[in-house]
N, C-alpha and C positions, 0 to 999 in steps of 0.2 A: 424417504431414505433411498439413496443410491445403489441400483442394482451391486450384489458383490461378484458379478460371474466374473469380474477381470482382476480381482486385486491377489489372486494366487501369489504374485511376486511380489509384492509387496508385503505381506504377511510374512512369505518364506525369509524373507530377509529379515526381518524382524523377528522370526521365530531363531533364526541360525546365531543370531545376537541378545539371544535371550538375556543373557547378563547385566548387559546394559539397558536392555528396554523394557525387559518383562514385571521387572516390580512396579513401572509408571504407568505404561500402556493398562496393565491390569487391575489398575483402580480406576473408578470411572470420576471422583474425585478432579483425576487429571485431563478430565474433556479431551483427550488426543484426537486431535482428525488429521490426517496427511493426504494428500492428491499428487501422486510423481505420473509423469507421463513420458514415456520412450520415445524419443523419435528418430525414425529410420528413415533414410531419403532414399528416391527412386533415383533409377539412371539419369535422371534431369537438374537433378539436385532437388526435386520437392517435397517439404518433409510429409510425413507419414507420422500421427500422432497415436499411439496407443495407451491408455487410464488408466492407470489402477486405483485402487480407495482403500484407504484403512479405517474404517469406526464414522462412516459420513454420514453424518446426518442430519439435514438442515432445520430440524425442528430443536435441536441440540444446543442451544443460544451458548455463542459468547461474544464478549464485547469487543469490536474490530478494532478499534482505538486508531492510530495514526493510518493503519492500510488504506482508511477512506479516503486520505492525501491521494492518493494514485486514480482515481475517477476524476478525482473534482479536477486534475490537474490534467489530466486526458479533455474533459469536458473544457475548458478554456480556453484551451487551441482550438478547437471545437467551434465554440460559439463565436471564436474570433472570425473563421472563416465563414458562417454560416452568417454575419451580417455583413461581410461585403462590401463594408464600406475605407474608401479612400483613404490612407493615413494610418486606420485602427490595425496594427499588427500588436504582435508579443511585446514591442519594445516601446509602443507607447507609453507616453509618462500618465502614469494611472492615480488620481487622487480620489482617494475615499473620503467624506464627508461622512457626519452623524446627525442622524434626523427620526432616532429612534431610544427611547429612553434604553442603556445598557451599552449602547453605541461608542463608538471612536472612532475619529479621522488621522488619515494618514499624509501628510503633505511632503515626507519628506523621507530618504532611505540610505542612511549612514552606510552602508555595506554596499554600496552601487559605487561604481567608479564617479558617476558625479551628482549622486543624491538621488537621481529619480524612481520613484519606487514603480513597476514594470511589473506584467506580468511575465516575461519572460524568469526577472528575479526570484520574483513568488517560488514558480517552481522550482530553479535551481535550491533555493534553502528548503523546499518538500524533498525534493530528492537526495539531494543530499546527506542534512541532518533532521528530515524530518521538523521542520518549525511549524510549530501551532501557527502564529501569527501568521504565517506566508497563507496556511493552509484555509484561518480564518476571513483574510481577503478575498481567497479567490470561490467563496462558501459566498459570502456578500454581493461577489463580483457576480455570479450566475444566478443566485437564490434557490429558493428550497423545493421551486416546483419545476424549473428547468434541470436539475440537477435528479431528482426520483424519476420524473416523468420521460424523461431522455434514456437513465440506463433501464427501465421496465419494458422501454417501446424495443431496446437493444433484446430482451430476455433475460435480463439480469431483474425478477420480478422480486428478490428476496429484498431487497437492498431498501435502507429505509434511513437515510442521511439527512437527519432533522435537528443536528446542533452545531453549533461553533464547538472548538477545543478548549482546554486549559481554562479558560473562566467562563465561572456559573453566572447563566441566566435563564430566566423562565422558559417553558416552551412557548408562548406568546412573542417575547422578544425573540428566542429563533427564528421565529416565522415570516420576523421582518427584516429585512437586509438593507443596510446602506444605502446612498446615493451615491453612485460613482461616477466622474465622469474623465474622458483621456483625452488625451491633448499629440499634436504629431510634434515634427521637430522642431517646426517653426512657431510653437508655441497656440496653435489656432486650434480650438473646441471642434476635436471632430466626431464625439460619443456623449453621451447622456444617457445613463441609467440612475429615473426615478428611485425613491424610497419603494421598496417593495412588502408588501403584505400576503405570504401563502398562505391558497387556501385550500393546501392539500390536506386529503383524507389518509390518516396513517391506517394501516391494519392494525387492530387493536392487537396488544402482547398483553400477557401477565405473567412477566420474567420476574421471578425475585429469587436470590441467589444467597446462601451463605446462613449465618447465625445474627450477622450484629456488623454496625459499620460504624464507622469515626463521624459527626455533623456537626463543625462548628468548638470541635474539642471536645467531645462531650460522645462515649459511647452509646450506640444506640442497640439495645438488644432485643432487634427486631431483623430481619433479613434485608440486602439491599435492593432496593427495585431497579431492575433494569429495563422496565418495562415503555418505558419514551428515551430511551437511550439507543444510539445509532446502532444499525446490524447490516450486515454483509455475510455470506455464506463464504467459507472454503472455496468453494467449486467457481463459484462466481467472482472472487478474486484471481484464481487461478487463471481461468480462462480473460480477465480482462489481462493479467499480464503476458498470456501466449497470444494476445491480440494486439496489442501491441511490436511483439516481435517476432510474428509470422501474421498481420494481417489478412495476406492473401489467401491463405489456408483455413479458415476461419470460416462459419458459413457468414455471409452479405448484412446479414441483419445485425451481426455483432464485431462490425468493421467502425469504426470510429472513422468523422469524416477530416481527416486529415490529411496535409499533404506529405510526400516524400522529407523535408527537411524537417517538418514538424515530428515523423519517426525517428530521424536521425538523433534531432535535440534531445526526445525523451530517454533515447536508449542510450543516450552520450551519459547525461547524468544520473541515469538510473543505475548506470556501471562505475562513474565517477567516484572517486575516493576523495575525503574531504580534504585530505592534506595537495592533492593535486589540483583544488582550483583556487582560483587568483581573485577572482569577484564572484558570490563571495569569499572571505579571507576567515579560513581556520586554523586555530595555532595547534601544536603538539602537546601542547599543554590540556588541552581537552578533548582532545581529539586526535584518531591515528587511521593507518592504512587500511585496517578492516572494521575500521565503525558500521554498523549496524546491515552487520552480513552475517545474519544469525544461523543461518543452516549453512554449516561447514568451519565458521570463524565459534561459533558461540559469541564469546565476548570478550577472546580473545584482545590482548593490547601490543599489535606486533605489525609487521609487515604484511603483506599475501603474497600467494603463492606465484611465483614467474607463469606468465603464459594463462594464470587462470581469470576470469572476468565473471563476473556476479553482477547481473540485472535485476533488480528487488527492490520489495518496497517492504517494511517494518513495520509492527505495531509493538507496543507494550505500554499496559497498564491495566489497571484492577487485577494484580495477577496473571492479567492473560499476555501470552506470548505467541505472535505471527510473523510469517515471512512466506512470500513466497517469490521464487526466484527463476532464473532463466539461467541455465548453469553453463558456464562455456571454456571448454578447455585446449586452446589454440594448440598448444604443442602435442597433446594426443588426442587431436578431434573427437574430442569428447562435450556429447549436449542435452542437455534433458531442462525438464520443468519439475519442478518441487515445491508444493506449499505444502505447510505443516503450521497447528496450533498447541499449544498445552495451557494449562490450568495450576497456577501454581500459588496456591493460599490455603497451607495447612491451617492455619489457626481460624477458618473460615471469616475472619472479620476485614471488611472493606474500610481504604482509606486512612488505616493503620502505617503503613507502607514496611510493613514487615511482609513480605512477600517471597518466595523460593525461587527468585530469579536465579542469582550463583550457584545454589546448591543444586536444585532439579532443571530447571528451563532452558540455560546455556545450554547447558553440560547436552540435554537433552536433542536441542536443536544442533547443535557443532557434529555429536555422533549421526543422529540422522543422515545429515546431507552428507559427512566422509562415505557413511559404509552405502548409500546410493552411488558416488562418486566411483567407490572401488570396486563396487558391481559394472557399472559402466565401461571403466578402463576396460575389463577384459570380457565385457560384453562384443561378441563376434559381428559385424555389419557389413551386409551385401555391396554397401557403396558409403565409403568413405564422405563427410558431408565438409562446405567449403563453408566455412564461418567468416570470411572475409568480411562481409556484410557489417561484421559486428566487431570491427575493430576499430579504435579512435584513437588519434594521436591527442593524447591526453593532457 
């Protein structure tokens, strides 16, 4: 558990807004864990990060659900550069083959301006709207032991990303990933990635959560195991997304090897709004200005704010609710970092999809990120900071 000698403001904040926070924060029911981080910049411009924690505690389990989109999708650029080879960038045309019972190949990508499925793609639909499928590729594309063994060697030793999304298969089949291989533009074989078989050792869990879960139609009134299901700490999500958007600041060991334009793209559509890209193409029909910008938006169905920008990644699912963001307010140089989780499944039963999203979890995350927001606005700064950096012509 996470020293509390620094989370006095964060608490005071939460205690000054008791109304709204006190009846959820104070069942434990609602798993709350939040991580905001102030940052003040020196006369050079270099920021200065200071933690607070509310309720953190990494023995605490809950299920990360999409957040783990944001490693794997850091990790791809990653390994693109790390092999080095001629031709294989983001934009190679990437086909996935099956060579693994549970398996599917990919030959072809309707949402690409001319078919070809990319990992540059991949991410834009992770970042975005969050897509299993994209997310599921690029799980295959690195597999299960480049992907733990990479962020553990970082210090991110919690993290344990041992399944595809959205459909069930055994842990055996997760263990084996695809055959991939990419091609440049001239159509010539410049990659090969065999069928893979991990043979990573998980730390054993014995997470089992709840009363009773839905399998197959059919109530089960037994508790649900989450115990070979994927996990990620708070804290460790947190800091992969201030690594991302202050790598320099970071200590060396938890620097992703990435280059300058490879920052750019993730924070381009990490901030991107679905309705603002072209490839791929979302309609207003499913989707709006603040789609899944859950601390400050909730789940809001509107425009956003003039001047504000939200860099984050989402989870939701089995009740649980994550976000953690990178808060940037161009017109009143206003910046901070904020993840927050809740737990919202009164009726304790998993896979029912009766869940307290609406009622407690929006509601819960939108208040959150305002009243850090409002603290911030009139929070006093030695040196005004230049957020240039993090402006894209959209």
């Amino acid at each position: 558990m996470i020293s509390d000698k620094n989370d006095n403001i964060l608490h005071s904040l939460i205690d000054q807004n008791a109304s709204i926070f006190q009846p959820i924060v104070s069942d434990p029911e609602h798993k709350v864990q939040v991580v905001y981080t102030q940052i003040d910049r020196r006369k050079n411009g270099k920021p200065q990060f200071t933690d607070y924690y509310f309720n953190i505690n990494d023995a605490d389990y809950f299920y990360p659900a999409s957040t783990v989109k944001l490693p794997v999708a850091i990790l791809a650029l990653q390994k693109l550069n790390e092999l080095k080879i001629k031709g294989l960038d983001k934009n190679a045309t990437m086909i996935t083959e099956a060579g693994y019972n549970g398996q599917t190949e990919v030959y072809n990508d309707p949402s690409t301006p001319d078919g070809r499925p990319t990992i540059e793609h991949y991410i834009k639909k992770i970042l975005l709207v969050s897509d299993n499928d994209a997310f599921n590729r690029l799980y295959e594309f690195l597999g299960q032991e480049y992907i733990n063994n990479t962020l553990h060697k970082m210090g991110f030793s919690d993290v344990q990303i041992i399944h595809r999304l959205e459909i069930s298969l055994t842990e055996e089949e997760n263990r084996n990933t695809n055959p991939v291989r990419f091609f440049d533009t001239s159509r010539n074989l410049v990659y090969e990635k065999p069928l893979q078989q991990s043979r990573l050792l998980y730390a054993q869990r014995n997470t089992r959560m709840g009363k009773g879960f839905y399998r197959r139609g059919e109530l089960v009134n037994e508790p649900f195991d989450f115990s070979i299901k994927n996990r990620m700490s708070l804290v460790t999500l947190h800091n992969i997304v201030r690594s991302v958007m202050f790598p320099e600041a970071v200590p060396k060991k938890q620097r992703f090897k990435l280059s300058k334009s490879d920052y750019e793209f993730l924070r381009n559509y990490m901030s991107m709004t679905p309705l603002e890209s072209k490839f791929p193409f979302y309609d207003r029909a499913n989707f709006w200005d603040n789609s899944v910008k859950y601390l400050f938006y909730g789940n809001e169905k509107g425009s956003t704010r003039k001047g504000i920008r939200i860099f984050n990644k989402v989870g939701k699912a089995y009740g649980f609710l994550i976000d953690a963001i990178y808060f940037a307010d161009f017109n009143n140089n206003v910046e901070f970092v904020l993840s927050a989780v809740i737990h919202c499944n009164s009726d304790e039963i998993y896979n029912d999809d009766k869940y307290d999203y609406d009622a407690i979890g929006f509601p819960f995350m939108k208040n959150l990120g305002q009243v850090i927001y409002q603290h911030e606005l009139n929070r006093k700064k030695e040196h005004e900071p230049d957020l240039s950096t993090f402006k894209f012509n959209y």
